[in-house]
Every structure is written in C-alpha cells, then in structure tokens.
N, C-alpha and C positions, 0 to 999 in steps of 0.2 A: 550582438551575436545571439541569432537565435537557440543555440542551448544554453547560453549560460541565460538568458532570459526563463528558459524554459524550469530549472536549477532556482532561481531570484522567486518563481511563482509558486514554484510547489511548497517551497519553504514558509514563503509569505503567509500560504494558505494553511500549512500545517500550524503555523504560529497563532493568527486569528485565531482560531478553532481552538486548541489548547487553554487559548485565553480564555472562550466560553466554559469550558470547562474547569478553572481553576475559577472563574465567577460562580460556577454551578456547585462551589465546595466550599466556598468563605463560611469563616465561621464566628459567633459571636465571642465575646472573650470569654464569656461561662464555658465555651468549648461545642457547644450546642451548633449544629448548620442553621444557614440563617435558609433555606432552603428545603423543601421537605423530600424525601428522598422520592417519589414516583418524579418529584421534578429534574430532580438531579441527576436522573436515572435515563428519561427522557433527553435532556439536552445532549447528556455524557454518551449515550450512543448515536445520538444523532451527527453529531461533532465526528466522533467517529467514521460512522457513514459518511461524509463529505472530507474528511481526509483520506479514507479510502478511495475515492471517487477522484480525490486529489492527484494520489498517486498513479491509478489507470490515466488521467489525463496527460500527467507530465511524459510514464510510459510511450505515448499511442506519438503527442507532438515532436519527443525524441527520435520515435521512429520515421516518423515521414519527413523531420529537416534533414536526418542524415540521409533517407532518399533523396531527399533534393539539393545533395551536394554539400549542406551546412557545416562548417568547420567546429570542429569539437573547441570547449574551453581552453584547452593545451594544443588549438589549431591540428589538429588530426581528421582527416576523412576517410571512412572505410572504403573498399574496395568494395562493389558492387558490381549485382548483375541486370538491375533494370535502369532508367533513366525516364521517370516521369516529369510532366510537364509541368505540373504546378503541385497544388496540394489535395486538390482535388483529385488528379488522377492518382497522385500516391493512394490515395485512400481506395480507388476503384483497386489497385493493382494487389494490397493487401489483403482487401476483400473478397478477391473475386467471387469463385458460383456461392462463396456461404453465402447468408442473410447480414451476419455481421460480425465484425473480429474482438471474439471476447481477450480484454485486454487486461483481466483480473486473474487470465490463467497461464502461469508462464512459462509454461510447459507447449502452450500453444505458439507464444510469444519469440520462444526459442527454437520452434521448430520452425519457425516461419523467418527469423533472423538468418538463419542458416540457408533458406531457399535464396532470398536476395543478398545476403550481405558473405565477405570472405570469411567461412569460418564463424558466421552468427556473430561476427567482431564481437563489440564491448555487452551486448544483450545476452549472447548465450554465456560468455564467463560470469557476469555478475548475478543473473538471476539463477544459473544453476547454484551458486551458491548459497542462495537464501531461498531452494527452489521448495524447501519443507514449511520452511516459515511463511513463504508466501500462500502457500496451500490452506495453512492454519489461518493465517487471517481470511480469508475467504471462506472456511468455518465458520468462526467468529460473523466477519460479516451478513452471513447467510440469516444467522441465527438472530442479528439485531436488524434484520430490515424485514422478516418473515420468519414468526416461531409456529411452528409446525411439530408433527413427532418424530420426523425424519431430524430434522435442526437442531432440538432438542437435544438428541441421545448424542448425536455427532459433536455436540458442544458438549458436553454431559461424557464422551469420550475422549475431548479433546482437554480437559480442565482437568479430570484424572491422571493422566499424560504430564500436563505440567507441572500443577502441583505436585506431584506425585504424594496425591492420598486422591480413595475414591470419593466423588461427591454425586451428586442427585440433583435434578431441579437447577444445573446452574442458570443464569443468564450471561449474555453479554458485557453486562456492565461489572456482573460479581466478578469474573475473569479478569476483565481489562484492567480492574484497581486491587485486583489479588500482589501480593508481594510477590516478583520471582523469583523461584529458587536456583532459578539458570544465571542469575547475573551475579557476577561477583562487586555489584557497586550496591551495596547496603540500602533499603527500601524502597528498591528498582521494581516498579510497576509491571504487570504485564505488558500492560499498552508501552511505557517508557521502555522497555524494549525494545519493542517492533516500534515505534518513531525513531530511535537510534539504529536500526539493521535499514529503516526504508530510506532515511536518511544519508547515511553512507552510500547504497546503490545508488541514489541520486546523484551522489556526487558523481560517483564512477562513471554513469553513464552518461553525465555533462560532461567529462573531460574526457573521454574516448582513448 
C-alpha cells in the first residue's frame, strides 16, 4: 500500500537522522562531548534539514497517491474532483501555471487539498491543526539552511515566543535542543516536540 509505504519511509528517515544526531552528542564518561560543538552543531542542523525535506516528501507523495486513487491505511479514499493519469500528470495538475508547489507551506497545501479533494479530506484537518507549528519550523528551517538578518530576528522572534524569556543571537541548533516549556513530558526538546506533532500528522494522513 502506497501510503502506508509512504508512513514506513518518512519514519525510517526521521529515525536515521535522529541517530546522527544522538552520534553528534555522545559523550565521554568525564561528561565531556566526544565531539566539538561547531560539529555538532553542523551535523544537528543538517539532520534536521533532511527531516524537514523528509517531511515535504512524505506530504507531496501523500498527495498525488490519494490523486491517484490509493487506498488510505484504514482503506479509505477521498472523494475527488480530478483523475490523473499517472503520477506525473498528478504533479502537472497540482502545479499547474506556478513554477512549483511549495510543499513546506501548508497553508498552501490546504488550500490546494480543498480545490481537488471533498472538503480538503484528511490534509486540510490535520495540518490546520498544526498549521502554527508548521509555520514555526519553516522559521527554524529558513534560519539553518541560510542565516541572513531577516532569518535571524525571525528566529530570534521565534525562540523568545517559545522559551518565553527574550533572547538575541539565537541559532537553529540553540532552539532545537532548548528544553520546552510547552511540553508537559519532563526534558522534552524543542526539536522532540515537533518530531512528536510531524509524527502524529503522519500518521493521520496515512490513514485517511
């Protein structure tokens, strides 16, 4: 079944990646990283960036098997209003006159679930739910693939927001491995967050 395949990958990939990053953190028994922080810093966003990349993937293939008829995990099919031919024409029919369907904004995602599908089916419920949060990684993300001083303050707006105290200067990385204060599970990560909120949408939107 191609979503529950699609569900098996995104996980697969979000796992790997994690794993680089708990290698990026090992520490001697003096307590010392065996690792020095611009490296740890480097692999820990970059990880990131490829589970973000993760996630638009699993997003975009969700969307064009359920174009193409693909039975949901729990064998559910939306109701639709187009009928492409293969996957290739899904992708023209999404696209159309843009350049190309940014699939990290889901604001866009849902507007565009609701042009083809009844009611934007399992896309526009699940991601308006997490439609703030997804926004915020897309911050974050911006901020660790190109720091600028527009990225900067926006992170630097964004990190004030969660932590709630103001800070300056943050990066990517100081975020993602900040404690959050939004989570009621004791030394819950910023990042361990949002892999637990992208997570759950995954599932959702495998089982339709």
């Amino acid at each position: 079944m191609a979503l529950a395949q699609n569900l098996i990958d995104f996980r697969a990939t979000t796992a790997s990646l994690v794993s680089h990053i708990t290698f990026a953190h090992q520490k001697y028994a003096s307590g010392s990283y065996k690792i020095a922080r611009d490296m740890r810093e480097f692999i820990s966003e970059s990880a990131f960036l490829r589970i973000y990349i993760g996630w638009e993937t699993f997003v975009e293939n969700s969307f064009v098997d359920y174009l193409l008829n693909e039975p949901s995990i729990l064998n559910n099919r939306p109701a639709k209003w187009v009928n492409p031919i293969d996957a290739e024409h899904a992708q023209k029919i999404i696209i159309g006159n843009q350049r190309h369907m940014d699939w990290s904004n889901p604001e866009k995602i849902r507007n565009i679930s609701k042009i083809f599908f009844h009611q934007g089916y399992v896309f526009n419920t699940s991601l308006s739910a997490i439609n703030n949060d997804l926004m915020d990684l897309k911050t974050i993300r911006n901020s660790a693939a190109h720091i600028s001083s527009t990225t900067t303050s926006k992170l630097d707006g964004l990190s004030t927001r969660i932590l709630g105290t103001t800070v300056s200067n943050y990066t990517a990385y100081k975020l993602l491995f900040s404690i959050d204060p939004r989570s009621t599970i004791p030394n819950t990560t910023v990042l361990d967050r949002y892999l637990q909120i992208l997570d759950v949408a995954a599932e959702e939107i495998a089982n339709g």
